[in-house]
C-alpha positions as CSV (number, residue, x, y, z in Angstrom):
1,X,-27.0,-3.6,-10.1
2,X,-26.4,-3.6,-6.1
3,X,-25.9,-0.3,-4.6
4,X,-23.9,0.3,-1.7
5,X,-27.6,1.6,0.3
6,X,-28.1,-2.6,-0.3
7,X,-24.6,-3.6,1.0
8,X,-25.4,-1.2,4.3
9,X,-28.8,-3.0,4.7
10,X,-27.7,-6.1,4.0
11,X,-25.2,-6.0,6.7
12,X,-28.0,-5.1,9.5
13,X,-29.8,-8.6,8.4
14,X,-26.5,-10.4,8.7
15,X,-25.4,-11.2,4.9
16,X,-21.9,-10.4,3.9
17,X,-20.6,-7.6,2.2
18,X,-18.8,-10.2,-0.2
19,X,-21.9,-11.3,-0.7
20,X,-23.5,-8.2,-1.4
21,X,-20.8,-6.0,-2.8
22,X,-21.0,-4.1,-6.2
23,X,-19.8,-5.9,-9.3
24,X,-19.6,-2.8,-11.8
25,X,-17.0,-0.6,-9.4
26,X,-14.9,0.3,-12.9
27,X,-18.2,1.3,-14.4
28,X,-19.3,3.6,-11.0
29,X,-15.1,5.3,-11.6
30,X,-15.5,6.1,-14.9
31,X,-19.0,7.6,-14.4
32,X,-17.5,10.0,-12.0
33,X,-14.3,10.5,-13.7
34,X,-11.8,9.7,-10.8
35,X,-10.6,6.8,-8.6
36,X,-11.5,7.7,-5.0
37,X,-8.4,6.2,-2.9
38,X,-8.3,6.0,1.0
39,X,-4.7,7.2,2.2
40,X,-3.7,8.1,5.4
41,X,-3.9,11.3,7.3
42,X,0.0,11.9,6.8
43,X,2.6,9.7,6.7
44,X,6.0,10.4,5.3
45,X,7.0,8.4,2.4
46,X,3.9,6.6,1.7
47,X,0.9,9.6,1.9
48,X,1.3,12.7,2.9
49,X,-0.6,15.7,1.8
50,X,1.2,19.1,0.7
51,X,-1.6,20.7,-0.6
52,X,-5.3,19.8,-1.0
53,X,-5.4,17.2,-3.1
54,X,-1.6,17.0,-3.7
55,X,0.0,14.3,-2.0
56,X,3.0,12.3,-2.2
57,X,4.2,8.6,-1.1
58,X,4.3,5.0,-2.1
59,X,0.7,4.6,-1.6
60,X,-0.1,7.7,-2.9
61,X,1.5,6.5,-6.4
62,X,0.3,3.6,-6.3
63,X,-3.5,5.3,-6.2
64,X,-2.3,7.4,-9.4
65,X,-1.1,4.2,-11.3
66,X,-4.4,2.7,-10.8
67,X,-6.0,6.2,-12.1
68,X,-3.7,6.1,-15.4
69,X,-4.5,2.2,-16.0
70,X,-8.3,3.5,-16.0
71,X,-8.1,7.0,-17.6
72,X,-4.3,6.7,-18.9
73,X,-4.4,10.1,-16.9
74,X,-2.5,9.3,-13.5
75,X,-4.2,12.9,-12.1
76,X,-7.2,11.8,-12.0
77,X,-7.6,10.7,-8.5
78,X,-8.8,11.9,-5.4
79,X,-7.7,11.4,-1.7
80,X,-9.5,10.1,1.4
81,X,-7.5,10.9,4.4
82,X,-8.6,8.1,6.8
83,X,-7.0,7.7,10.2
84,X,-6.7,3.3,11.6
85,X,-10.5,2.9,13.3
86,X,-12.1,4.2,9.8
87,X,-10.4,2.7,6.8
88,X,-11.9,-0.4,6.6
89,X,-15.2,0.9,7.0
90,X,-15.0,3.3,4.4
91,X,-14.2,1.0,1.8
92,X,-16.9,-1.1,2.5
93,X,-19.2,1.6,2.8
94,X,-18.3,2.6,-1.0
95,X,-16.8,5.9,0.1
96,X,-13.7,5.0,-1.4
97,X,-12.7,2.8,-4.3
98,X,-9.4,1.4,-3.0
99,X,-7.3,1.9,-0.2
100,X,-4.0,2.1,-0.4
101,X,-2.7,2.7,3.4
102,X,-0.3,1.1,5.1
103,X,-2.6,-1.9,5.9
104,X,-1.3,-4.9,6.8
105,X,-2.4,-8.3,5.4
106,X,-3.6,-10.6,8.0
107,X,-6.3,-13.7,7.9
108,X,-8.9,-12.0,9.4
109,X,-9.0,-8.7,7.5
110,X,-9.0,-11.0,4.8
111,X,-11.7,-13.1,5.6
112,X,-13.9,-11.6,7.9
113,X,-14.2,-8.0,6.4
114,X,-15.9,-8.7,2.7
115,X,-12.4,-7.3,1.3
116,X,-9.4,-8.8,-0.4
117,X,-5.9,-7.5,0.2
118,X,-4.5,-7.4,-3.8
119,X,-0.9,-7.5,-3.3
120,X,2.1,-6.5,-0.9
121,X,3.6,-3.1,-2.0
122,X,5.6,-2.6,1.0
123,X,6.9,-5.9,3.3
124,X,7.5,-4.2,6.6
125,X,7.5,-5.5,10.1
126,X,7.0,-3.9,13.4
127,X,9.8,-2.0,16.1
128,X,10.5,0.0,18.6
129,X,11.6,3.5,18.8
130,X,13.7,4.9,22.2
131,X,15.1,7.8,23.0
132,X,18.7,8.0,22.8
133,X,19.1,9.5,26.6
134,X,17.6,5.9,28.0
135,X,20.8,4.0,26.6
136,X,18.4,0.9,25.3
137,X,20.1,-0.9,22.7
138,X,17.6,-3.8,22.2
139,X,14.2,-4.6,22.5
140,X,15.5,-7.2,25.0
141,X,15.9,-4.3,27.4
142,X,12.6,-3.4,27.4
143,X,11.0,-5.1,30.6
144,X,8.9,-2.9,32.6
145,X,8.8,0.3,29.9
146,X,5.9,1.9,29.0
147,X,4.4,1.6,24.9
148,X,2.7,4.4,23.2
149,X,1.1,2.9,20.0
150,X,-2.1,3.3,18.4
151,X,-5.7,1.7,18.5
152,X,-7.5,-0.4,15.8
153,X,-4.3,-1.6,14.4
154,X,-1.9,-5.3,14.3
155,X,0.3,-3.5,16.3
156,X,-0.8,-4.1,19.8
157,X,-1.5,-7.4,19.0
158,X,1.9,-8.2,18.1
159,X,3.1,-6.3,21.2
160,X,1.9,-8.5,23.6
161,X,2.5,-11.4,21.8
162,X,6.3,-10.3,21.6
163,X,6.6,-9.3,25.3
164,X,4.9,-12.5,26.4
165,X,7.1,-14.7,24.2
166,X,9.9,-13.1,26.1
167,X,8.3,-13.0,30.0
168,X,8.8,-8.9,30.0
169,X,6.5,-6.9,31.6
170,X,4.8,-3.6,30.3
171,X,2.4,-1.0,30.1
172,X,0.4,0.0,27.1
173,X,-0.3,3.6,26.4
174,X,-2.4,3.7,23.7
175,X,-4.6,6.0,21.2
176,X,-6.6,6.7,18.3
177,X,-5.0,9.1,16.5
178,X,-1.3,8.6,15.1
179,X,-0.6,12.3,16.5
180,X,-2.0,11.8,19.9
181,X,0.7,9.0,20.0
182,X,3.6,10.7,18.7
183,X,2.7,13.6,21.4
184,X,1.9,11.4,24.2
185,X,5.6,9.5,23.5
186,X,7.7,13.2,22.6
187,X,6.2,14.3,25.8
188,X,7.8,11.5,28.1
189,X,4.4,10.1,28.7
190,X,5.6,6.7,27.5
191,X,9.5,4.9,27.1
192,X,8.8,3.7,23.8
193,X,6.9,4.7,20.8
194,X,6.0,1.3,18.4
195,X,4.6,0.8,14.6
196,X,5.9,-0.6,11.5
197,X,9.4,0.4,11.2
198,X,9.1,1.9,7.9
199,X,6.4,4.4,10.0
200,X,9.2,4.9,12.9
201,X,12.0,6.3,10.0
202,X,8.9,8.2,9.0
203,X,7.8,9.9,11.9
204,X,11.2,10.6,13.6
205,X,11.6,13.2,10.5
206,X,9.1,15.3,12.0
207,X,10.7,15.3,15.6
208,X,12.5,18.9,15.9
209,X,15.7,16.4,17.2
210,X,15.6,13.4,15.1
211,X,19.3,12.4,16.6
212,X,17.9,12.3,20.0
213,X,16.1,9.2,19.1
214,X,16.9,5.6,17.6
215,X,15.1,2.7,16.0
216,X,16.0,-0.6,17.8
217,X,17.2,-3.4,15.6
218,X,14.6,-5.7,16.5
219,X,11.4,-6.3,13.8
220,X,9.3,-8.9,15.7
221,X,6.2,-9.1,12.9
222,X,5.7,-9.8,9.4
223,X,3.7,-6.6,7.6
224,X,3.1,-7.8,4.2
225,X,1.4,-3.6,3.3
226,X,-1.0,-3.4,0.5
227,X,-3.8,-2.0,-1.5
228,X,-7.5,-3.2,-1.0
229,X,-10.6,-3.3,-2.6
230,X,-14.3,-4.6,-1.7
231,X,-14.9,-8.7,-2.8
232,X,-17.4,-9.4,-4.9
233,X,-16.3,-7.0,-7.8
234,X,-13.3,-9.6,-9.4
235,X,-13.2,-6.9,-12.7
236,X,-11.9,-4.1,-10.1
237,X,-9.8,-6.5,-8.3
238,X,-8.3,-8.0,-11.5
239,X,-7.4,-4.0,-12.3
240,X,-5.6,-2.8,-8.6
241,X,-3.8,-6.3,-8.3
242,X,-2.6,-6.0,-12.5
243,X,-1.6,-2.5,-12.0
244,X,0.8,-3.9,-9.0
245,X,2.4,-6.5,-11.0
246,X,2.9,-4.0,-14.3
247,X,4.9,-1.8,-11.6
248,X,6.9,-5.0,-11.1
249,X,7.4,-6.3,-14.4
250,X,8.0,-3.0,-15.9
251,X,11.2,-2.5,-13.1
252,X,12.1,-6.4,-14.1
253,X,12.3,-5.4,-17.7
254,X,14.4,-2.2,-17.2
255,X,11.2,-0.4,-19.0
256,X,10.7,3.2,-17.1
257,X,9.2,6.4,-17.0
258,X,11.9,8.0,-18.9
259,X,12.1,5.4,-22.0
260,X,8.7,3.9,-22.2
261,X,7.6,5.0,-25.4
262,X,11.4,3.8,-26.7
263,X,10.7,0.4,-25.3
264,X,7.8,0.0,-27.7
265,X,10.1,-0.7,-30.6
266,X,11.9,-3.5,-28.2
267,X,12.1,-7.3,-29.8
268,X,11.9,-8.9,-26.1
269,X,8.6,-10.6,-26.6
270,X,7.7,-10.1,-22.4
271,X,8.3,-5.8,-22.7
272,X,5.8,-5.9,-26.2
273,X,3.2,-8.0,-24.1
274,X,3.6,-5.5,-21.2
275,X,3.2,-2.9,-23.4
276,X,0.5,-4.0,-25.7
277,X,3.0,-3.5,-29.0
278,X,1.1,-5.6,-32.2
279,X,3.4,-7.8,-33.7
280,X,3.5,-9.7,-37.1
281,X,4.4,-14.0,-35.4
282,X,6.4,-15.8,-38.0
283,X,3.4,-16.6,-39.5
284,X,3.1,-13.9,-40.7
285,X,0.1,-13.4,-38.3
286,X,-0.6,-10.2,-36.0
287,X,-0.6,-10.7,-32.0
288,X,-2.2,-7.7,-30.7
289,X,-1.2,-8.6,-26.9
290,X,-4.4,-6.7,-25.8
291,X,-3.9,-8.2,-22.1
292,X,-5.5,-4.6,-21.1
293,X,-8.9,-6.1,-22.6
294,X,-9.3,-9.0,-19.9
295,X,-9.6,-6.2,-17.5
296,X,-11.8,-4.1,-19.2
297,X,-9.1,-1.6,-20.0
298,X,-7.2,-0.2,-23.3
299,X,-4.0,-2.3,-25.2
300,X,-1.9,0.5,-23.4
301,X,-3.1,0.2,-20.0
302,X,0.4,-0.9,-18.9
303,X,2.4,2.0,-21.0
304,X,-0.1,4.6,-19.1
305,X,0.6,3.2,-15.7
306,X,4.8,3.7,-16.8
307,X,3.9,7.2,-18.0
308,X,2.4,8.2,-15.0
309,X,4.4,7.5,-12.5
310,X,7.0,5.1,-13.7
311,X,7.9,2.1,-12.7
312,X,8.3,0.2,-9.1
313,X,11.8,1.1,-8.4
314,X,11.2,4.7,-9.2
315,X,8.4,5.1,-7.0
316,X,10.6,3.2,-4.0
317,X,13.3,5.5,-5.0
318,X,11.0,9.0,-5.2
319,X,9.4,8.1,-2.1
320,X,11.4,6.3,0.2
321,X,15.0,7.5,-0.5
322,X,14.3,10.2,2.1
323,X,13.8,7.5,4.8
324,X,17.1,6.3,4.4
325,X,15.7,2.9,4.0
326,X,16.4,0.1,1.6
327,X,15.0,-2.2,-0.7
328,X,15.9,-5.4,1.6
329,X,13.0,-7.7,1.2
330,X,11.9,-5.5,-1.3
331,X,13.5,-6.0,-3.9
332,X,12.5,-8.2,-7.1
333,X,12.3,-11.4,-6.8
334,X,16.0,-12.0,-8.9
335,X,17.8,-9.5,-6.6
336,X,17.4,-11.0,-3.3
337,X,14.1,-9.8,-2.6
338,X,10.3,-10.5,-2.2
339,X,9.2,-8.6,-5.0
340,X,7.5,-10.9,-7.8
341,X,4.8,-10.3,-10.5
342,X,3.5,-12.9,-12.6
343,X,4.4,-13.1,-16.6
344,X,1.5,-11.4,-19.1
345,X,0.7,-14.0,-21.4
């Protein structure tokens, strides 16, 4: 078995970490009894800590699904508080197991890094915040201002691609740490603050005067956020994306956190797959849809995932109700949105 001392010299002699990367990362989680997930160092709605090692968020759920598909115990996961420059590197290092922070999938992440981006559990995109006092009502308006946002990220990227596009000149005021930023723009040091726009509704909650500040209109990038895990390991891969689409398919088939063990005794063929229910075929043969074996995980991998946080609606609805934002693009697939999981069978 490769160990993640072989993946850190076999990046000094040029070989990939896809290359290299450990194939037995569900073996290496059980053996210590938790999944390590990467988060970030606050954000609200998708990880923030209130405790230490109680958090809350989208992301944060998502890390205890992945925990209860393994363990059928959604607890049994700890948190990595990782700020923009270091995620990346932690998961390659084998510090974490899977990261699950507002990380946006682009082409190079995904193909330069040695990881694979297994799903989009938030599609965002990119704005502006102003305060109110400036009288800015569009982005438009923003020629000459000064842009707090932070390093290592798509963001500033995207920035000067959008203020380009438009001929509008600017001034970037950037740094590494998300609260450096918010200080630097709270403090007048910049015009305009700029990150995802689910991040924006986010971080305004912590302003002592939310009011005196407003979210432009404007998105001018696609964030497709998600989990990610090392390559090489397809097993653990198979596991984080699955547990994404059971969230999906479980809110598709109206099966939740509430009425899951109920649902068991369903006659809809697709909710007795999801949840791994043997049934006698006309046949009068058993199917014992064990799709929680192709993973390497129990018949009730999907039932645990249900029980232990519920399913993908609730964990919008728990998390980002407070944010005032809604589903939009994502919602499932059948109700105007983006959200679609694949069938089990």
């Amino acid at each position: 078995m490769k160990t993640f001392k072989t993946l850190a010299l076999a990046s000094v002699f040029g070989l990939s970490a896809m290359a290299t990367a450990s194939a037995s990362t569900l073996d290496d989680v059980k053996a210590k009894g938790f999944v390590q997930c990467g988060v970030s160092q606050g954000l609200i709605g998708f990880s923030n800590p209130y405790d230490q090692n109680n958090w809350t968020g989208l992301d944060v759920d998502f890390c205890k699904a992945v925990a209860a598909a393994v363990f059928g115990d959604a607890t049994k996961v700890k948190f990595s508080p990782l700020n923009a420059k270091e995620r990346f590197t932690a998961l390659q290092s084998g510090s974490i197991d899977v990261l699950s922070r507002n990380s946006t999938w682009t082409m190079s992440r995904d193909t330069t890094l040695g990881l694979s981006f297994a799903g989009v559990t938030y599609y965002d995109g990119q704005g502006f915040m102003v305060p109110t006092k400036l009288g800015v009502k569009s982005a438009l308006e923003l020629g000459g201002a000064s842009v707090c946002t932070q390093t290592g990220t798509t963001t500033e990227l995207n920035l000067a691609d959008y203020f380009k596009a438009n001929k509008m000149e600017y001034k970037i005021v950037a740094f590494e740490k998300n609260e450096e930023v918010l200080k630097a723009y709270q403090e007048g040091r910049c015009d305009v603050f700029t990150t995802d726009q689910s991040g924006l509704y986010a971080e305004v909650l912590k302003f002592p005067n939310p009011a005196d500040h407003m979210v432009l209109p404007e998105i001018i990038s696609k964030e497709p956020l998600g989990p990610v895990v090392r390559q090489g390991d397809a097993q653990w891969f198979n596991i984080v994306k699955w547990t994404y689409y059971a969230l999906l398919n479980a809110e598709e088939l109206g099966v939740t956190q509430a009425n899951v063990e109920e649902m068991k005794g369903s006659a809809n063929p697709e909710i007795q797959r999801l949840l791994g229910v043997k049934v006698k075929n006309p046949d009068g043969t058993e199917a014992d849809n064990d799709f929680g074996k192709g993973i390497g995980l129990g018949a009730d991998w999907a039932v645990n995932i249900v029980k232990g946080v519920g399913n993908y609606s609730e964990v919008f609805e728990r998390n980002l109700a407070q944010l005032k934002i809604a589903r939009g693009k994502n919602a499932l697939w059948n109700q105007g949105g983006l959200q679609y999981a694949p069938p089990i069978r």
